[in-house]
C-alpha positions as CSV (number, residue, x, y, z in Angstrom):
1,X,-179.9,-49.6,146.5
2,X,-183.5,-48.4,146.5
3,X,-182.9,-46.5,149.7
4,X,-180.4,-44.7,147.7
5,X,-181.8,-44.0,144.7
6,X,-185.1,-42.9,146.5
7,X,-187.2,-43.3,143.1
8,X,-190.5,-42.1,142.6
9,X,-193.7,-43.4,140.2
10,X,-192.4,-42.5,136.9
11,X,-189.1,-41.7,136.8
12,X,-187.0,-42.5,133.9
13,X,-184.2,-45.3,135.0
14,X,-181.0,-46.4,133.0
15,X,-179.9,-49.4,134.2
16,X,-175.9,-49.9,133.1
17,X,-174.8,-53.5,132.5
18,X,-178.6,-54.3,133.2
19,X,-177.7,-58.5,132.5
20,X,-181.0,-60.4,132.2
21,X,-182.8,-57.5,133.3
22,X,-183.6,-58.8,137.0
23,X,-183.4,-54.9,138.5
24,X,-185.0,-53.5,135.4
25,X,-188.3,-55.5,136.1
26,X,-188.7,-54.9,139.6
27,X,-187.9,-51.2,138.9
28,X,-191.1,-51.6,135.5
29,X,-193.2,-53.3,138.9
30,X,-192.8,-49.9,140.7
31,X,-193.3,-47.8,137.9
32,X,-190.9,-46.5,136.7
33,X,-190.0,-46.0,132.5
34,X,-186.8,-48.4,132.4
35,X,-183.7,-48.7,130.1
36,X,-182.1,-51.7,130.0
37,X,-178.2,-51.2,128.4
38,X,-175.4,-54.4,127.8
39,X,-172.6,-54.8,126.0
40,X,-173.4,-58.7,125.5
41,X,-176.0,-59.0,122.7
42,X,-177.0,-62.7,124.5
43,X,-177.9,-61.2,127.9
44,X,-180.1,-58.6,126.3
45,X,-181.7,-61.4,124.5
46,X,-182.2,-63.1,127.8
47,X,-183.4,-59.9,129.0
48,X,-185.8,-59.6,126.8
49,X,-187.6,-63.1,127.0
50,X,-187.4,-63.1,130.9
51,X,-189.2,-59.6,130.5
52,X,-192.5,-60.9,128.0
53,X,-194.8,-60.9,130.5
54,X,-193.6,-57.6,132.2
55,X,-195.5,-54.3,131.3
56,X,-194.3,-52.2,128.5
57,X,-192.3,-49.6,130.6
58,X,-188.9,-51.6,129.9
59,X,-187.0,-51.4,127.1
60,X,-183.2,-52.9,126.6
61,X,-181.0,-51.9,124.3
62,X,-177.2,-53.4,123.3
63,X,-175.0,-50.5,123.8
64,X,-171.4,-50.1,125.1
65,X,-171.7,-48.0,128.1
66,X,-168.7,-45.8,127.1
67,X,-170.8,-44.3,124.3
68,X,-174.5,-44.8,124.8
69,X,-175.5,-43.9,120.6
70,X,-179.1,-43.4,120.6
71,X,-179.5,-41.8,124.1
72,X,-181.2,-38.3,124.4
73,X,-179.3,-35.6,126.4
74,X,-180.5,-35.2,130.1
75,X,-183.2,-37.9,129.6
76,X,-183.2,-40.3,132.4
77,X,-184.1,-38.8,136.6
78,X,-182.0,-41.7,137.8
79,X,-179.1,-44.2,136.8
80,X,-178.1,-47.4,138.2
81,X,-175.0,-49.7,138.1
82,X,-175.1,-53.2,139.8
83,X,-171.7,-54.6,140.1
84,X,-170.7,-54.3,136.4
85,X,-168.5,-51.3,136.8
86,X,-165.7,-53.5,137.1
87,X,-165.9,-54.9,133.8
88,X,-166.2,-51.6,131.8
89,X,-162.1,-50.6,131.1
90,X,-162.6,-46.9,130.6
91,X,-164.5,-45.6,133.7
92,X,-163.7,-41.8,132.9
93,X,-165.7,-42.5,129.2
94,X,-168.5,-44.1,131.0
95,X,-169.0,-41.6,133.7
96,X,-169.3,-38.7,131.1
97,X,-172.1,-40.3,129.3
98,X,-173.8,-40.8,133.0
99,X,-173.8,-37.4,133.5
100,X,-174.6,-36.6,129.6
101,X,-178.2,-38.7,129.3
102,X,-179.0,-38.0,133.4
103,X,-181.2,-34.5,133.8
104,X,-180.0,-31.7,136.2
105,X,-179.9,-33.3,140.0
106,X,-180.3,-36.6,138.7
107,X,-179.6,-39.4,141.1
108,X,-176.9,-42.6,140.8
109,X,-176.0,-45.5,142.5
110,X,-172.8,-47.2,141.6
111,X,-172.5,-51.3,143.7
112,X,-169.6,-51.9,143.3
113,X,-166.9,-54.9,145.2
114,X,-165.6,-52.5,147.9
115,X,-162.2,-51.4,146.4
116,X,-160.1,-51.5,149.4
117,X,-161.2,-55.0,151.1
118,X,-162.8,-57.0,147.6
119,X,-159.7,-57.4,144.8
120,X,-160.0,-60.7,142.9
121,X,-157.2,-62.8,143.1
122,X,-155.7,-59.9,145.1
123,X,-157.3,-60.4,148.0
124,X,-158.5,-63.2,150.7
125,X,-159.4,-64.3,153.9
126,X,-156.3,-65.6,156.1
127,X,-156.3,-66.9,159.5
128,X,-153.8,-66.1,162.5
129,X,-153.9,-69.2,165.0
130,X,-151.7,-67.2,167.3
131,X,-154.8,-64.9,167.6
132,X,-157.6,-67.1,166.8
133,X,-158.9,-64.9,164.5
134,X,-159.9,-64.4,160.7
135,X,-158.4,-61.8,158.7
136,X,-158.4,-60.1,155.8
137,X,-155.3,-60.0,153.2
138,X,-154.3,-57.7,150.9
139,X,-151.7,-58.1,148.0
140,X,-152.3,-54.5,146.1
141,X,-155.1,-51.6,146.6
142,X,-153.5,-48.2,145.4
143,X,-152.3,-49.9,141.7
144,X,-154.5,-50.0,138.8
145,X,-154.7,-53.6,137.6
146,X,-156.8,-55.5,135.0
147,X,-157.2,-58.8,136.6
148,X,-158.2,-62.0,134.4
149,X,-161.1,-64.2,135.5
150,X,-162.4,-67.5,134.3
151,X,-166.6,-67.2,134.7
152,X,-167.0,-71.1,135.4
153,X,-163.6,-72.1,136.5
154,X,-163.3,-76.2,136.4
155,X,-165.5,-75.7,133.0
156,X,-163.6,-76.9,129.3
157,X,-165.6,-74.1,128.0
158,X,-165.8,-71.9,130.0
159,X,-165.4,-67.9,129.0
160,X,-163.1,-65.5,130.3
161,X,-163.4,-61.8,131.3
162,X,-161.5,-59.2,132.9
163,X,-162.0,-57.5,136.3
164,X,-160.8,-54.1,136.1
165,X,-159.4,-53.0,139.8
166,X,-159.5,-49.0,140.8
167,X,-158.9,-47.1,144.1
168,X,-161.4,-45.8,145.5
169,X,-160.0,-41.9,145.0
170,X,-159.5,-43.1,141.2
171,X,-163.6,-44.2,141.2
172,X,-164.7,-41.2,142.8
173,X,-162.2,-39.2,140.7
174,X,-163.4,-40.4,137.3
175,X,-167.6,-39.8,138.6
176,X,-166.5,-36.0,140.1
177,X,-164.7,-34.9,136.7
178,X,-167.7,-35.9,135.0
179,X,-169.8,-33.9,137.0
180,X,-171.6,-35.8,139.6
181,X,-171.1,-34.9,143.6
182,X,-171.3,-37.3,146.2
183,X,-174.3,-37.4,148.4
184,X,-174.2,-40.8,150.1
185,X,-172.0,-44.0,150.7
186,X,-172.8,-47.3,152.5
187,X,-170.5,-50.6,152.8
188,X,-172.0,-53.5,152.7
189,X,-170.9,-57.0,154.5
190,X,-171.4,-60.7,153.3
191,X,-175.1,-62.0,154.6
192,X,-173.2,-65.6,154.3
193,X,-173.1,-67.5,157.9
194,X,-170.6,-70.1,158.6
195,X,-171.4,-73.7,159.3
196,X,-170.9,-75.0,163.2
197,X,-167.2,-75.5,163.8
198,X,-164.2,-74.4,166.1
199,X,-164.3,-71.0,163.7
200,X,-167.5,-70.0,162.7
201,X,-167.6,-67.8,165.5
202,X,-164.4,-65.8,164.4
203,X,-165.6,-66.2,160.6
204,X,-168.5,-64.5,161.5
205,X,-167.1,-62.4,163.3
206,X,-165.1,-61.2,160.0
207,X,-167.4,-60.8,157.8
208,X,-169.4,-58.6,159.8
209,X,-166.0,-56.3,159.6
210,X,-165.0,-56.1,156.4
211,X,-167.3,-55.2,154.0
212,X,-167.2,-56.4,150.6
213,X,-169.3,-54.4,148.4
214,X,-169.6,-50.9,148.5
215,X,-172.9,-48.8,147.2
216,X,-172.0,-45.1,145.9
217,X,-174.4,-42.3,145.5
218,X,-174.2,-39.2,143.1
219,X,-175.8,-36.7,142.4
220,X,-176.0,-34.8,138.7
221,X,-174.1,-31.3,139.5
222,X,-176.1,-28.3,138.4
223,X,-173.4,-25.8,136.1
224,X,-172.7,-22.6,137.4
């Protein structure tokens, strides 16, 4: 994601769906000016006490990302999103604000589950005995579909969420109507290694083919 976002000492960085602020401090450690910005008013509080003994170039806010109040026009040289995206229901809303708080040329990266290989509960790994290999299955891509998950399944308490699922055309369409080109696009495979056994060969094998996360970079269109 750094690679992408190629930052430089001093930028100003939004991070969208920042959590407990674990990108926001390493981006304060290479100085940069930092905005953290959740929906959930507890993970900003975590944030926050996580971050006391961080400088004072962070600061996190509780904001819904489809209308960041408070925000200065064309303020911030970079933006990123770290697999949150698929928890924000209207994607067109939030790409409009990107592109209204990001300056002229402003960079984004978007990590995202890769769209076409990552679906929860839409998609898993199979395996064909015939072939002796591990595959990947797919039960919808090109459908829209708001997909329930549980965040601690097994738990009595556990909380729920939603997973929203896009195409990939309908991502790249909502971040190109808002104004951004696309400059840059890497998929990204599971680091995870099987244990020794009579398929950890062909489950390696796998995973090294079929990526399942996706990194997206933009950049802030200048108007004609």
């Amino acid at each position: 994601m750094l690679k992408l976002l190629t930052l430089r000492k001093d930028d100003r960085v939004l991070d969208l769906g920042c959590g407990q602020g674990v990108f926001a401090r390493n981006l304060a450690k290479m100085g940069c000016d930092v905005t953290g910005v959740d929906a959930s008013p507890s993970l900003i509080q975590s944030a926050i006490q996580h971050s006391k003994n961080s400088n004072d170039r962070i600061k996190y806010v509780c904001l819904n990302a489809e209308r960041l109040t408070g925000i200065k026009d064309s303020h911030f040289d970079a933006l990123i999103a770290i697999l949150t995206l698929q928890n924000m229901k209207d994607l067109p809303a939030v790409s409009r604000e990107c592109a209204r708080v990001m300056k002229p040329r402003g960079r984004m990266v978007w990590v995202i589950n890769h769209p076409c290989l990552r679906i929860p509960r839409q998609s898993s790994w199979g395996w064909d005995e015939g072939k002796k290999m591990q595959y990947r299955r797919l039960d919808i891509y090109k459908s829209s579909a708001e997909i329930p998950i549980r965040m601690h399944p097994g738990k009595k308490d556990s909380e729920d969420t939603v997973s929203f699922h896009r195409s990939l055309s309908e991502m790249l369409g909502a971040a190109f109507e808002a104004g951004f080109v696309l400059n840059g696009m890497e998929e990204w495979c599971s680091n995870k290694k099987s244990a020794p056994g009579p398929r950890s060969r062909a489950e390696d094998r796998a995973r090294n083919e079929f990526p399942l996360f996706a990194a997206l970079s933009f950049r802030k269109a200048i108007p004609d």
